[in-house]
C-alpha positions as CSV (number, residue, x, y, z in Angstrom):
1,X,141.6,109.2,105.2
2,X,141.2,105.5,105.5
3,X,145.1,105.8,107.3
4,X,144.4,108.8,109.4
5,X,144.4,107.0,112.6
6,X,147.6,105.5,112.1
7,X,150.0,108.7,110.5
8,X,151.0,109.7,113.3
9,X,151.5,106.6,115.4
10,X,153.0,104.5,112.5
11,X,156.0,107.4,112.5
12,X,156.5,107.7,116.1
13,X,159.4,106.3,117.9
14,X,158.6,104.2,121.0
15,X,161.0,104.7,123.6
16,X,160.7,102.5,126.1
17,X,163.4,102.8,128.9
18,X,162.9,100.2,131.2
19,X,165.0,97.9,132.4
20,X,162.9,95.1,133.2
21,X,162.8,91.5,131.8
22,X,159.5,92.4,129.9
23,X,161.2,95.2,127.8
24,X,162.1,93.2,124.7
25,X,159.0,92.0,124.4
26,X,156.6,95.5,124.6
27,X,159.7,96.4,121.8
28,X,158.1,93.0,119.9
29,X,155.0,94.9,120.2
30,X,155.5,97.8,119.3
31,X,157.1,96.5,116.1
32,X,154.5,94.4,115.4
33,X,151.9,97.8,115.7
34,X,154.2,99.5,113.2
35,X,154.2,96.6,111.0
36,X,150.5,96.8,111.1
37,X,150.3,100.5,110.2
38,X,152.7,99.9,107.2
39,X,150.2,96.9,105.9
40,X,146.6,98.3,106.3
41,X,146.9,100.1,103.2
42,X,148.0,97.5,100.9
43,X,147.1,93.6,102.8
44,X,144.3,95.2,105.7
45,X,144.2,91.5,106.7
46,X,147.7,91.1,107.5
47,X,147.4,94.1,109.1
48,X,144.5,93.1,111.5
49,X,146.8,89.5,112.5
50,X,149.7,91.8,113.6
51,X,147.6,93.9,115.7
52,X,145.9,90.9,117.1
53,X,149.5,89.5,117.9
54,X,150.5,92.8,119.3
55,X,147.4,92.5,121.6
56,X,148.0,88.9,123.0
57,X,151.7,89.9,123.6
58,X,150.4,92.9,125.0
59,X,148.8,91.3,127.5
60,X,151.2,89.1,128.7
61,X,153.4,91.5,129.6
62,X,150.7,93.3,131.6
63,X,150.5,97.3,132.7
64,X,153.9,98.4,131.0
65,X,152.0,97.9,127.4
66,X,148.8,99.3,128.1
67,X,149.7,102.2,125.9
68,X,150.5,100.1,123.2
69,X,147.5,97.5,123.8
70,X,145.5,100.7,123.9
71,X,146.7,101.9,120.4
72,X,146.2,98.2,118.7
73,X,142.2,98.0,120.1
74,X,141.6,101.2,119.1
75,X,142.5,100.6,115.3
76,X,141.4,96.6,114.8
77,X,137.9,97.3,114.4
78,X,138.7,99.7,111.8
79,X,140.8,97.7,110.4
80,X,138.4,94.6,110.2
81,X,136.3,96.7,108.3
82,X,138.3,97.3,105.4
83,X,139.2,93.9,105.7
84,X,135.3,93.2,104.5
85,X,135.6,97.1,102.1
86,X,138.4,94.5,100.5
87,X,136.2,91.5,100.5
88,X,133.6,92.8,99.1
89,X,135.3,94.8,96.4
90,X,137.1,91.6,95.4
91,X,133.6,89.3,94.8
92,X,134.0,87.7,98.2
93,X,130.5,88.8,100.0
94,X,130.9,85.6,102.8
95,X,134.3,86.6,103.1
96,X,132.8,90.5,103.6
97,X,130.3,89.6,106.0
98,X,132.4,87.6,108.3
99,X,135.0,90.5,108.5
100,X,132.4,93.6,108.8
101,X,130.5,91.6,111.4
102,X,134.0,90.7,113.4
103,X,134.4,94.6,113.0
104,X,131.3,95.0,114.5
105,X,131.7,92.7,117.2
106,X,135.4,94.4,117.9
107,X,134.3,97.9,118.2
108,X,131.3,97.1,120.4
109,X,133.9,95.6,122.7
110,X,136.6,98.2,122.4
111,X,133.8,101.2,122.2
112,X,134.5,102.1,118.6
113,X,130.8,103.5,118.0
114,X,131.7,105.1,114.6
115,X,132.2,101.6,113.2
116,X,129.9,99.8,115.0
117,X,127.2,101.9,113.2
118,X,129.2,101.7,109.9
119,X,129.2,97.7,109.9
120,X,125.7,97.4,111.0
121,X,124.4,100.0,108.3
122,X,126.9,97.3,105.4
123,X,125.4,94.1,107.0
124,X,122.4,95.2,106.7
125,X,122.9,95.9,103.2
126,X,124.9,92.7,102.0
127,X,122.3,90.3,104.0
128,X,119.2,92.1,102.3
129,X,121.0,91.5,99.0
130,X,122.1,88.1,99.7
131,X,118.1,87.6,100.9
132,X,116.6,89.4,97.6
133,X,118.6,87.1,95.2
134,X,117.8,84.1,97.4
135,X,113.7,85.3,97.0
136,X,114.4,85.8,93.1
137,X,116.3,82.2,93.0
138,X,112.5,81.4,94.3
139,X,115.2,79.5,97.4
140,X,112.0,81.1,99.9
141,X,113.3,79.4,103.1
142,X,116.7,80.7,102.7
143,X,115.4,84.1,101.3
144,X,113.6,84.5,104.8
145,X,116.8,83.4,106.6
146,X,118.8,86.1,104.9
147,X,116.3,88.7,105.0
148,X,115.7,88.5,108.8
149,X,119.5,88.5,109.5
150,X,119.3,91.9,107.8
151,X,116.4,92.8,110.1
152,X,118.5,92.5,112.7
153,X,121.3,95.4,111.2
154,X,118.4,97.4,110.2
155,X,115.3,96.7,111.5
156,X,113.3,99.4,109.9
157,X,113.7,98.7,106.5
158,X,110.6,98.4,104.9
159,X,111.7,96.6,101.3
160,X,113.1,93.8,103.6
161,X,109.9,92.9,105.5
162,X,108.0,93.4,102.3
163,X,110.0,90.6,100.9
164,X,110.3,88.3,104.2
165,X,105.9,88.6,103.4
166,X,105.9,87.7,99.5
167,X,108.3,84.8,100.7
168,X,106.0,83.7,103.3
169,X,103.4,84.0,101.1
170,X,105.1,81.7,98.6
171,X,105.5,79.0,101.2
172,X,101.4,79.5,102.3
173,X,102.4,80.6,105.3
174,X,99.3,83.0,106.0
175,X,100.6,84.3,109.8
176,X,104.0,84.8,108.7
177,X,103.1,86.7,105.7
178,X,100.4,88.6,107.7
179,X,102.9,89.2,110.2
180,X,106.1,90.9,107.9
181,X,103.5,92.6,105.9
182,X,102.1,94.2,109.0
183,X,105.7,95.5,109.8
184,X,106.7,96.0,106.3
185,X,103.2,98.7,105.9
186,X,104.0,99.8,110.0
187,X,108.0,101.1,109.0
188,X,106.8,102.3,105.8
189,X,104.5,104.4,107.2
190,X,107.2,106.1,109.4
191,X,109.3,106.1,106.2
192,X,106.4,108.0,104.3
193,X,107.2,105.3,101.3
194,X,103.7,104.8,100.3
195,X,104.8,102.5,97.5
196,X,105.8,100.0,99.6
197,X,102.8,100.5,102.2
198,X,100.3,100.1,99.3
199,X,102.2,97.1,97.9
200,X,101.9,95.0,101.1
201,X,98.6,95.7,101.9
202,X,98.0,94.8,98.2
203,X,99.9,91.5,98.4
204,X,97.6,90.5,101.9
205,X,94.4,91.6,100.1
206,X,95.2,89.1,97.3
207,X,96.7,86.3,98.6
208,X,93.7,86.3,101.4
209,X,91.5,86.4,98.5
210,X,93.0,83.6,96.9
211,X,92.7,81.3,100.2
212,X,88.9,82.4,100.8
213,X,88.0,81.4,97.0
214,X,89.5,78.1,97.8
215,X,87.7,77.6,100.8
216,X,84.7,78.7,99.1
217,X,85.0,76.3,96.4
218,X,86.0,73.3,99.2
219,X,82.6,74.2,100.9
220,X,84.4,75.5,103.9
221,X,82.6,78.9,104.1
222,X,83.7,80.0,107.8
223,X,86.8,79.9,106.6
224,X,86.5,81.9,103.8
225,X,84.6,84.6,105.9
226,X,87.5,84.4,108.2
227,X,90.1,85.4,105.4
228,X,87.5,87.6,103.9
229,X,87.0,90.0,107.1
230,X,91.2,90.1,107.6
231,X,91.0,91.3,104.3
232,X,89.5,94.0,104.7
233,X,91.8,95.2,107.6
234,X,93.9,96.1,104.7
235,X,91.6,97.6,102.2
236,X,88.3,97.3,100.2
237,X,88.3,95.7,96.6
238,X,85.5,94.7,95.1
239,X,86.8,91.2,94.7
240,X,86.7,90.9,98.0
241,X,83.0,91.7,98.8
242,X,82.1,89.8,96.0
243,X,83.9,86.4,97.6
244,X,81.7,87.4,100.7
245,X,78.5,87.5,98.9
246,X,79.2,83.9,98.0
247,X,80.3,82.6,100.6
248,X,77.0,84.1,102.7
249,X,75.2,82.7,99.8
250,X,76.4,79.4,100.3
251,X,75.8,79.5,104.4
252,X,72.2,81.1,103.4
253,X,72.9,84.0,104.8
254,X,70.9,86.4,102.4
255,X,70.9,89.8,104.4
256,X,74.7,89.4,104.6
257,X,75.0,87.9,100.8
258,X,73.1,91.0,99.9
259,X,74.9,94.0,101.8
260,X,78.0,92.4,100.7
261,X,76.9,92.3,96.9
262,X,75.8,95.8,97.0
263,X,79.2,97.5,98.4
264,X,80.9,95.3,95.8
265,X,78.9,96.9,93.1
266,X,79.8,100.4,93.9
267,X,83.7,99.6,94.2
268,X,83.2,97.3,91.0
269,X,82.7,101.0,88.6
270,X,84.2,99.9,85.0
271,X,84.0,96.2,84.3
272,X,80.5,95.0,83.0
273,X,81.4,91.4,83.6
274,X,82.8,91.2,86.9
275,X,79.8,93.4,87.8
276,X,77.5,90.7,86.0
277,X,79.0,88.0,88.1
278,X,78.1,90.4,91.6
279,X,74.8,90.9,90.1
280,X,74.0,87.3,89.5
281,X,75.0,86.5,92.7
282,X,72.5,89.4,94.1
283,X,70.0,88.1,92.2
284,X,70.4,85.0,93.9
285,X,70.4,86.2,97.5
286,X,66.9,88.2,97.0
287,X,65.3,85.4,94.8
288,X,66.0,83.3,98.4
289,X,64.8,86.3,100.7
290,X,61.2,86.1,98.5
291,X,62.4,89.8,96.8
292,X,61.2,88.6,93.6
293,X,60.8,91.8,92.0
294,X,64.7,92.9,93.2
295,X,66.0,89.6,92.1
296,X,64.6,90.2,88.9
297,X,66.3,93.6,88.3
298,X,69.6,92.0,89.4
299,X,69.4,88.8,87.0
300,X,68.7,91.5,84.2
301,X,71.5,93.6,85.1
302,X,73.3,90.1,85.4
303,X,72.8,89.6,81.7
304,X,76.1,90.1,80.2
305,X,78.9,87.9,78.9
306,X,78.4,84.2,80.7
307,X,76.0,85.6,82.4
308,X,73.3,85.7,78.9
């Protein structure tokens, strides 16, 4: 199948009865198509520098090879493709990705649309590849490098902005992870791959969580509340409302400290000591609002584990 295109033109006879100076050279041409044909099965990349010559010659000569000119466009981007099939078969995935993306560029040029889409859907592929090992290598600059390449072949691949995010997020960049994680959960969503949706709105929650707790604990409480609240965009934890209580605790913001504790309580359903830590903190907010009798319900329910 891969040698369709050429059966019947690498048989036929090219007749060319013309008496002008030119006509040993469109005979060159011709020849050097036919070569071609014979090669693309067996050396696809000798092939593809025949058809190239046959081209330049081609168009030397002018109008009396336009047939033939014709013929050699139509097949080089097909041809450059299993150049990179070869390529890549053999181990050689820069070798691959230079050939399927000179495929690419060929059929664009010589309206090949069939390839075009076949090269873009491989480049996609090999640069995602290229970009996961890079992210597992922990090589997070070139990961992100890689993987938006691919975004460019296939931009609505969610696994690739998912990992362009956990890469940002490795380097503490918190806009660029917010940013592929908001694409990553927007094309998984018209992908119905809930896996990968729940994953990246996972990986924001966390991370965010992580930054606010430092904040917190550098007595920068804004800036916790400001992680805190883009948190939320992405799902409530009660991890989350419990970093809110404190840091509205530590800007003396009772009411806030309090609502906060309370909706961490009712996420918080099964563990008895990270409920003890919300509950200490509770306590704390209505001991400072003058709720005495509230605060000491919470600091009994508090009682448990470090809390004792």
């Amino acid at each position: 199948m891969k040698s369709r295109k050429f059966l019947s033109l690498a048989l036929a006879v090219f007749v060319i009865g013309l008496a002008s100076a030119s006509a040993q050279i469109i005979d060159d041409v011709v020849n050097k198509f036919n070569g071609a044909a014979e090669l693309v099965n067996s050396d696809a990349a000798a092939a593809a520098v025949l058809l190239e010559e046959a081209i330049e010659m081609a168009n030397k000569v002018g109008d009396e090879a336009d047939e033939v000119r014709f013929m050699a466009q139509s097949q080089l981007p097909a041809v450059y493709f299993r150049v990179g099939t070869e390529s890549q078969r053999d181990g050689n995935t820069d070798e691959a990705i230079a050939a399927f993306q000179k495929s690419l560029d060929l059929g664009l040029e010589y309206n090949d649309s069939n390839t075009v889409g076949r090269a873009q859907n491989i480049l996609g592929r090999l640069y995602l590849s290229q970009g996961n090992n890079a992210y597992r290598s922990g090589e997070n600059e070139q990961a992100i490098e890689l993987l938006t390449k691919s975004i460019e072949f296939d931009p609505d691949n969610a696994r690739t902005h998912l990992l362009i995010g956990l890469s940002q997020r490795r380097l503490e960049n918190v806009d660029g992870m917010i940013a592929a994680m908001d694409m990553a959960i927007a094309t998984a969503q018209k992908a119905d791959d809930e896996q990968t949706q729940a994953t990246a709105a996972k990986s924001v929650r966390d991370y965010l969580a992580v930054r606010a707790n430092r904040s917190i604990q550098g007595n920068r409480a804004a800036e916790a509340l400001d992680y805190l609240n883009t948190a939320l965009k992405y799902g409530e934890e009660a991890q989350t409302y419990f970093l809110l209580t404190l840091a509205h605790n530590s800007m003396e913001q009772w009411d806030n400290a309090i609502k906060a504790a309370e909706k961490a309580l009712a996420l918080e359903v099964d563990d008895a000591a990270e409920k003890a830590k919300i509950y200490f903190e509770l306590g704390n907010a209505q001991r400072e609002k003058g709720n005495t009798a509230a605060a000491c319900r919470a600091f009994r329910n508090a009682a448990h584990g470090n809390y004792t």
